[in-house]
N, C-alpha and C positions, 0 to 999 in steps of 0.2 A: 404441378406434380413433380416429385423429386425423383433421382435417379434409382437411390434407394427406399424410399419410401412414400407412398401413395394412399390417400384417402378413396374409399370406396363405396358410395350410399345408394342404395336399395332398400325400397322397403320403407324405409323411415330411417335407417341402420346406418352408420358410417363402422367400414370397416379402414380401419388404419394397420396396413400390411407391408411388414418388414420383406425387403427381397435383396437381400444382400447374401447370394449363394457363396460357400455351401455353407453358413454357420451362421451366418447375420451379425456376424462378429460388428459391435456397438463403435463406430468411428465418427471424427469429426463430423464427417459428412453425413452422415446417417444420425448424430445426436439434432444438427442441426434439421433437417429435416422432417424427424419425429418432432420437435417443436411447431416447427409451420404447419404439420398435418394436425397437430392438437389446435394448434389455434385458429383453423380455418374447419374442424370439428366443432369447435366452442361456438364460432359466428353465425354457422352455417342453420339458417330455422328448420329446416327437411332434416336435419339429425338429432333424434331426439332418444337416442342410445349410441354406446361403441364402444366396438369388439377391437382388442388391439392382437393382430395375429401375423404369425412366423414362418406360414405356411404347413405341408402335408409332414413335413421332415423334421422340421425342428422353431423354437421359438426363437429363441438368441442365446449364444453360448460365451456371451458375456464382451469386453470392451478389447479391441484391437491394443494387446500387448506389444507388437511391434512398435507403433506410434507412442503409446504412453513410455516406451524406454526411448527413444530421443527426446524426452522434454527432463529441461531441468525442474528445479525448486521454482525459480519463481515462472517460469511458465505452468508447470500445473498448479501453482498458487492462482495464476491468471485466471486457467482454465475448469479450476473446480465447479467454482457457485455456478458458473456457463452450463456443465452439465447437471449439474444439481437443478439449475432453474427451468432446463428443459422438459425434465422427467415431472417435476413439479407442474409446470405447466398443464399436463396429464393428470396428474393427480387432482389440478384443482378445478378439472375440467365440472361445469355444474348439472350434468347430467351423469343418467347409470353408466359404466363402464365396468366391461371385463374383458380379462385375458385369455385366450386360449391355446392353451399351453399344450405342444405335442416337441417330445425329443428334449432337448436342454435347454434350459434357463436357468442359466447359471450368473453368480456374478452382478455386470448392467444387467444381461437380461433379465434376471432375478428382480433387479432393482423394480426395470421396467413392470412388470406382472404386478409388486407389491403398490405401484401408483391404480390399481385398477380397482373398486367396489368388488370386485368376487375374480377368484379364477377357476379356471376347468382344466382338470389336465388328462391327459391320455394316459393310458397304465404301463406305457411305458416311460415314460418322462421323469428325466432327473434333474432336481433343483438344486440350488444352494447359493452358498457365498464365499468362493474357495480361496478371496482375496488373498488373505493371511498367507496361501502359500507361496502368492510372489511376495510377501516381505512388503503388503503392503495391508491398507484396510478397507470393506466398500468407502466407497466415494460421492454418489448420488442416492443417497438415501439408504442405504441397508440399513446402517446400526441405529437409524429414529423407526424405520416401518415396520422393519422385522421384530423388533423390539416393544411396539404398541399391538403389533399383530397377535404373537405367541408369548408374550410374556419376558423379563430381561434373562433369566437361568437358562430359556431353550436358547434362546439368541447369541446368548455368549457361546452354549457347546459350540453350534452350529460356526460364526464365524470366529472363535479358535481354534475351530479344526478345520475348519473348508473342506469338512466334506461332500462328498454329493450323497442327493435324499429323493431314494425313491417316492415315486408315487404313493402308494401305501402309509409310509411313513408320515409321507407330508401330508394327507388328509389327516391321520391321526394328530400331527402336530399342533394342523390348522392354519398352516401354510398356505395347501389349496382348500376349494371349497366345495368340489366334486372331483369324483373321477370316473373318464368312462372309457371304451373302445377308443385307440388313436384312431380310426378312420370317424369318428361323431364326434371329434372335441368341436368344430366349429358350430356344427349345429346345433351340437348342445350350446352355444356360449349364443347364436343365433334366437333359439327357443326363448334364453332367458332374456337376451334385449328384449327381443319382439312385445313380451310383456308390456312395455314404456312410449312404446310407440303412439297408442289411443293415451296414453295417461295423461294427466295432471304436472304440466311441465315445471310450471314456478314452483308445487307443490313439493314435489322430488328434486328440485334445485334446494330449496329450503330444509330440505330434510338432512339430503348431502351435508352442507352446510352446517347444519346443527350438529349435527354428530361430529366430523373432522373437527368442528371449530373448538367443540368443546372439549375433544380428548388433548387441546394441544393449552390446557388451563387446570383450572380450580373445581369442583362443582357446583361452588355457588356464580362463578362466571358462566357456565355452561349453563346453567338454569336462567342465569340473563339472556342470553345469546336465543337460546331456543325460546326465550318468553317475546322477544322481539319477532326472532322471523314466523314466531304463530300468529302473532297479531298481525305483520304486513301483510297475511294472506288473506286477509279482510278488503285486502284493497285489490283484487282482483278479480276477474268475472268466473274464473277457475272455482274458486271456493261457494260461488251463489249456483253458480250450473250442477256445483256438484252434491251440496247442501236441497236443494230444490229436487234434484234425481232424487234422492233418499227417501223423501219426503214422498213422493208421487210414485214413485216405483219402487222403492227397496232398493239396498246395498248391491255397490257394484255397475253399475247401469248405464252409468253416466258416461257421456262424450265430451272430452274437454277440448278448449281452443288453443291453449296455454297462454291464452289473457287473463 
């Protein structure tokens, strides 16, 4: 368990919770950390969804500017792909994941949320990518995520202006992908894992997959890609338990093992 950040499973549930008061401002220590809690989310067989969260206050208000203005050129040369590949990490996590998003994510934090399958945010929460106004650009994924997210015209406004984007705005964008009461972001984002927990684990690993893999190609590659990982699930006991439920009981029924 890190200093700033901590995995937390219940339920079936890993929650992965930023605590770096009062803003969770995204630093070495804290980048490096969020990677080991993902990768010890990915190994971990009891987690078969996760919730990545900021606390009551706020989610993360993006990457410790103090520290990134003593690095020269080739030290954040060094240190880009480093944080690029931790947020990734998260992202290529093979189970559901979401954000739940209260107060700011801005920025990393912003970054972080767009590595998640869905976010929730509270009606008060403001998002964005306000890079551009230190005279710089995101870093760890903004202009590839936000950009397959909402399309390249919103993504350009958004980080050439670095504004921040209410709530409202950002479900209309499609930024987030609910919004509710700031005191129920978590449990909203809770409600939605819990779904994944009895599921079909290879199944929703392959589906993940299928999708990310193919938005990042052609779509006759993508039509490969998914024509592969539907046939592997032939080779699992997931697809006969769940093929057999249908069959004897009707849609829905079924208890998988995630073999």
């Amino acid at each position: 368990m890190g200093e700033f950040v901590r995995l937390e499973v219940a339920d079936g549930i890993g929650t992965i919770r930023l605590d770096r008061p009062p803003m969770n401002i995204i630093n070495r220590q804290l980048q490096a950390e969020l990677r080991a809690a993902a990768i010890e989310a990915r190994e971990r067989a009891d987690v078969k969804a996760v919730i990545v969260y900021g606390g009551p206050k706020v989610f993360a208000a993006g990457a410790d500017v103090k520290e990134f203005a003593t690095m020269s050129y080739p030290d954040i040369a060094a240190y880009g792909p480093e944080l690029s590949g931790s947020l990734t990490v998260l992202a290529e996590l093979p189970k559901p994941t979401v954000a739940a998003i209260t107060g700011f994510a801005l920025g990393g934090g912003y970054e972080l949320a767009l590595c998640c399958d869905r976010r929730i945010a509270g009606d008060n929460a403001k998002v964005g990518q306000p890079e551009i106004l230190l005279g710089i650009i995101p870093g760890a994924g903004g202009t590839q995520r936000l950009a397959r997210l909402i399309g390249p015209s919103k993504a350009k406004d958004l980080i050439f202006t670095g504004r921040f984007v209410r709530a409202e705005e950002a479900l209309s964008l499609g930024m987030v992908d609910e919004v509710v009461a700031p005191d129920d972001v978590y449990e909203a984002a809770r409600k939605w894992a819990a779904q994944f927990v009895t599921g079909p684990t290879l199944a929703l690993a392959a589906a993940k997959a299928a999708v990310d893999g193919g938005l990042d190609g052609d779509l006759t590659s993508g039509l490969k890609l998914e024509s592969h990982l539907f046939a592997a699930l032939w080779a699992t006991e997931d697809q006969t338990t769940g093929m057999r439920s249908f069959i004897e009981n009707g849609p829905g029924k079924a208890e998988f093992d995630g073999r």
